[in-house]
MARVO-954373 format. One record per residue (C-alpha): x, y, z. Coordinates in pm, whole numbers, padded with zeros to 5 digits, always signed. Example, Ala and Ser with C-alpha at 12.3 -4.5 7.8 and 13.67 -1.06 7.14 Angstrom:
<sites>
+01230-00450+00780
+01367-00106+00714
</sites>
This chain:
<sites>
+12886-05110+22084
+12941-04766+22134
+12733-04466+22012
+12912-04399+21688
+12895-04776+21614
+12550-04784+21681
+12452-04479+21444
+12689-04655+21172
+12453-04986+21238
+12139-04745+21231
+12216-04572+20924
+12319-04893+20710
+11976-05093+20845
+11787-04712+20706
+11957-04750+20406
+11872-05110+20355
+11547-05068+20460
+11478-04796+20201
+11657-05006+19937
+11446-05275+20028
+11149-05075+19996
+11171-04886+19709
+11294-05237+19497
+10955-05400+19609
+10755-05125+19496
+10954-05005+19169
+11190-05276+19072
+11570-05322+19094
+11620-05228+18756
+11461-04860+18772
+11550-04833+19107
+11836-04538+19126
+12094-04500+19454
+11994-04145+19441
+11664-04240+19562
+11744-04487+19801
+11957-04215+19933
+11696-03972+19925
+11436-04231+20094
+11746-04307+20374
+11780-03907+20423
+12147-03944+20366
+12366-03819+20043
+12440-04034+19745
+12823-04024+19877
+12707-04178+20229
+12516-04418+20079
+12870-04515+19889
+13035-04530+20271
+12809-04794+20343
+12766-04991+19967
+12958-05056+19681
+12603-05056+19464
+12211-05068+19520
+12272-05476+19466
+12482-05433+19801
+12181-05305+19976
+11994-05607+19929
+12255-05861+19909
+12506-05729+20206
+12460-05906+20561
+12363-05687+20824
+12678-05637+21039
+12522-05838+21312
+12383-06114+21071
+12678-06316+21124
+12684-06339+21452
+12343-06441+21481
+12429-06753+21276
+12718-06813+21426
+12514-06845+21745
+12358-07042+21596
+12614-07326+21529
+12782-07265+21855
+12468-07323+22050
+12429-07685+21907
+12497-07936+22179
+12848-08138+22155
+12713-08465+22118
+12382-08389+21899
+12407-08578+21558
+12564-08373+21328
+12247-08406+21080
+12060-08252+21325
+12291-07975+21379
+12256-07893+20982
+11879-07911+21016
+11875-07656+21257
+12105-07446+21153
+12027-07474+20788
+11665-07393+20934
+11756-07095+21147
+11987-06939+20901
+11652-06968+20622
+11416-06839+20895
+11667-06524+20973
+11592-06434+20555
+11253-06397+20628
+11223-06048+20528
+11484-06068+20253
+11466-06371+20077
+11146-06372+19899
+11195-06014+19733
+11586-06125+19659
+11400-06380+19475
+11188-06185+19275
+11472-05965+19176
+11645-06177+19032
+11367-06320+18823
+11298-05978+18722
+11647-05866+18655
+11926-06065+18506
+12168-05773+18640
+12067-05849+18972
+12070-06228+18934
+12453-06216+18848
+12512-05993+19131
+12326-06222+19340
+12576-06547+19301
+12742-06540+19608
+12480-06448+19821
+12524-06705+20144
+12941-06735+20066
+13005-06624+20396
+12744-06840+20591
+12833-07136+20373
+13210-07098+20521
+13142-07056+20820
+12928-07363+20794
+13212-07540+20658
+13461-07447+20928
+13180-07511+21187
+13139-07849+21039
+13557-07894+21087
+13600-07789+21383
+13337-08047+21555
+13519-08315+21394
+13854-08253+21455
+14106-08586+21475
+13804-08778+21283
+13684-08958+20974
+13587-08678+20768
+13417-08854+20491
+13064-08871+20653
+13041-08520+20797
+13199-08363+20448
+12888-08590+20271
+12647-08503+20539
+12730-08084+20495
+12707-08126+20141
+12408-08320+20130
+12260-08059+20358
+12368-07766+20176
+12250-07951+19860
+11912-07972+20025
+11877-07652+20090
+11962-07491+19761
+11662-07747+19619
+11432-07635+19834
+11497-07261+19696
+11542-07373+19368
+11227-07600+19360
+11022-07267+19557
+10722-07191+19312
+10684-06831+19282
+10367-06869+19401
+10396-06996+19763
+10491-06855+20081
+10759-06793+20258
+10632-07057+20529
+10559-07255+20211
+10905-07255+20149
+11009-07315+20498
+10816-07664+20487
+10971-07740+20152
+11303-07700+20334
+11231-07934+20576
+11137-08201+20332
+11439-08211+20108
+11640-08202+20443
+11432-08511+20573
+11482-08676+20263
+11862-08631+20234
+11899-08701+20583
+12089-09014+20713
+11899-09319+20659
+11594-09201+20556
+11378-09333+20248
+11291-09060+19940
+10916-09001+19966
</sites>
């Protein structure tokens, strides 16, 4: 990267990081660009250069994001199960939300605006995933690795869906890895 790249990268993480902020203390709803701008020390039109709306600021991948997970697929050995592959990945991909994912999910129980923005969230991961999932089975049967990904994916979104509101992000972490255990190949429901 070069150094007008990397103060693009540093200026959308401030303005993240600000929108992140200020949503955990105030709110999404109350929550106005203006002030994320003004907490990012940049101008309400930069802050448009970098986001189509505050939801954006939350919801957006950091430009490097994807690479990370994509790392993380690649780096799967060749001729590790494919079940195991989603586990990790599935795993990795949670873990890398750390920060994010327990404040998304409080904005969206708090604001219904910011629930419907919040749909697609993981769309690009998801694909990636998908073509991830093709490309390592190439020339095969594609029945059990197209059940396996969706059982995975399935797994996951339980896991988040079954999250109380009251437990942890580690909580949620552990929850994770039980509904992927339980979908997994051959394995009995608990």
């Amino acid at each position: 990267m070069n150094l007008r790249e990397r103060k693009k990268l540093a200026t959308w993480r401030a303005i993240q990081s600000a929108a992140l902020r200020l949503f955990d203390e105030q709110g999404y709803e109350v929550t106005t660009v203006e002030q994320i701008a003004a907490a990012a020390n940049i101008s309400r039109a930069t802050f448009f250069n970098y986001f189509a709306g505050k939801d954006a600021a939350v919801l957006d991948q950091d430009p490097e994001e994807r690479l990370d997970w994509q790392a993380l697929m690649n780096d799967r050995p060749a001729d590790e199960p494919l079940w195991d592959s989603l586990t990790e990945i599935l795993t990795g991909f949670c873990e890398s939300l750390r920060d994010r994912m327990p404040l998304q999910r409080r904005l969206k129980a708090q604001s219904p605006a910011f629930a419907q923005s919040a749909q697609s969230f993981g769309e690009q991961f998801f694909s990636d995933l998908r073509h991830w999932v093709e490309s390592r089975i190439a020339g095969s049967d594609e029945l059990t690795p197209t059940l396996q990904l969706n059982l995975a994916v399935a797994a996951t979104i339980t896991a988040y869906e079954t999250w109380p509101a009251d437990e942890s992000f580690d909580g949620f972490l552990r929850r994770l890895e039980r509904c992927l255990r339980q979908a997994g190949p051959g394995t009995p429901v608990e």
